[in-house]
N, C-alpha and C positions, 0 to 999 in steps of 0.2 A: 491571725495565724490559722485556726481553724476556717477561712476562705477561701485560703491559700492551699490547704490539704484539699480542702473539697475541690476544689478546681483541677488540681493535679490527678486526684482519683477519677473525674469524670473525664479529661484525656485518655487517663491509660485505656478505663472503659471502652472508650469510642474507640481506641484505634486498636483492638482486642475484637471490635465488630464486624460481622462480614461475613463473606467469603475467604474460605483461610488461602485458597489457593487465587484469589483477584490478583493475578499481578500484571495486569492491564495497564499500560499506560496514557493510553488514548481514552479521552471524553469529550466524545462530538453528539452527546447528549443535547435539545435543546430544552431549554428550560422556561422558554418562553410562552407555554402554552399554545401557539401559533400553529400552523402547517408547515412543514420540512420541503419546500419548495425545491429541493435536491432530490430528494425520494420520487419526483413525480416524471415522466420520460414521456412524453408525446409521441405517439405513434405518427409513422410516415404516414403519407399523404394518401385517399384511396386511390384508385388508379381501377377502371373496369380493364379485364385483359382482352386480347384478341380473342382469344379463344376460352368460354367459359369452362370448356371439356378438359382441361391443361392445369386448371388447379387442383393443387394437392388434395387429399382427402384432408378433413378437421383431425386433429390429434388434441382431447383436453390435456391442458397443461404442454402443452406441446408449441412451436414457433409459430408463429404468424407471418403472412407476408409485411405485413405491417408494422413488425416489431423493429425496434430502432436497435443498434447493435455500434454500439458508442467505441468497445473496445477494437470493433471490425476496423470500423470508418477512419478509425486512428490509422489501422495500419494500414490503409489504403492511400491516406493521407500521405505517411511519410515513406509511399513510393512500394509498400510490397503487397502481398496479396493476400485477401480476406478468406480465401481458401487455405491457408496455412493454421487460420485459428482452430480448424475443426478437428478434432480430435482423430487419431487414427492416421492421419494424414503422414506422417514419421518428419524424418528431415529431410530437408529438399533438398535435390542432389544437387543445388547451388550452394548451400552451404556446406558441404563436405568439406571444403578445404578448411573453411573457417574452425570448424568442430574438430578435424585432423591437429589444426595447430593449437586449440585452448587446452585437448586432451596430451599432448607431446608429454609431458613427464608423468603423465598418469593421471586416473582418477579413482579415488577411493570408489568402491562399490556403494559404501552408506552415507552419502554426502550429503544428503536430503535427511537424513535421522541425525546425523551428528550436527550439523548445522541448527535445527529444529532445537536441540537438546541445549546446545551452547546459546541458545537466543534465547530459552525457556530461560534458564539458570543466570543471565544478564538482566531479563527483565523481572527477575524476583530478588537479585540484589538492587536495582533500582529503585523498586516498589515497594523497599522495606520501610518507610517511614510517610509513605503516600496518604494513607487515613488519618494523618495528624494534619488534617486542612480544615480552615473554616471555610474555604470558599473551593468548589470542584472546579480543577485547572486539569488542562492537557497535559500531561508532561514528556509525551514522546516527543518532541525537538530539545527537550533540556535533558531527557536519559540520553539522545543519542546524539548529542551535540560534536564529543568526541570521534564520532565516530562519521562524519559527515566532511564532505571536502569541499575545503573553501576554493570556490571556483577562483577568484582573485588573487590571491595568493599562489596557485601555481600556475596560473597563465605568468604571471610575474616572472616564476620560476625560468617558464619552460622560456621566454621570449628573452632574457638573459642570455639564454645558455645560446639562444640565437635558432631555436626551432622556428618554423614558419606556423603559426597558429591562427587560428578563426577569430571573430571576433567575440568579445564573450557580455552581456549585459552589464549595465553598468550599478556599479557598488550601491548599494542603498541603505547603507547602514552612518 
């Protein structure tokens, strides 16, 4: 009996540890001692220019021609342009219609605070019982399971009702 108290008081202990506000559900922590071979980004290839007189001045801390720009190349990949990512840029007057119709019944002014607020307050009902682990697991796919759409299930839906749909990957579960 008294190993069974001890046991239950060094629980409460641990999960009483901390940071009171951790309500983190992501642990892409590695634990393996090793190098995070993710963290490492290879710089593009050098390249001497035509013209030496035409590069930029150095800026520390500042872009390189050289610097790889993963989030660009994406969007250049799927058809739009790397010029949109830079900051300042506003909306392009191709997407005006798009923006005219998602904003059609309005849009709260605080949508970025309230959302922020409501996601703060879900991931700290989540992460109430998170410190009670022997073992550090990820658990953002299993807080946010509910809230994620099964691709399967509504192509189902929608190919029922007889919409003409894409194809969509196949189930792997």
């Amino acid at each position: 009996m008294p190993r069974a108290l001890l046991l239950i008081a060094v629980l409460a202990v641990a999960a009483c540890s901390g940071d009171q506000r951790d309500i983190s559900l992501r642990d892409l922590r590695s634990f393996t001692g090793g190098p995070d071979e993710f963290s490492i980004i290879p710089g593009k290839e050098l390249q001497t220019p035509k013209d030496l007189n035409t590069l930029p001045a150095p800026t520390p801390g500042g872009s390189n021609l050289t610097d790889q720009d993963p989030l660009g190349d994406a969007v250049v990949a799927l058809g739009g342009k790397a010029s949109a990512r830079k900051p300042g840029n506003g909306i392009p007057a191709a997407d005006s219609a798009l923006l005219a119709h998602a904003g059609r019944n309005g849009v709260p002014s605080d949508i970025r605070e309230s959302l922020a607020a409501e996601d703060e307050d879900f991931r700290r009902r989540q992460s109430r019982f998170t410190k009670i682990r022997i073992v550090k697991v990820d658990r953002y796919s299993e807080a946010y399971r509910r809230e994620t759409l099964d691709a399967q299930k509504t192509l189902s839906k929608w190919r029922a009702r007889g919409v003409a749909t894409p194809t969509a990957p196949p189930d792997l579960r």
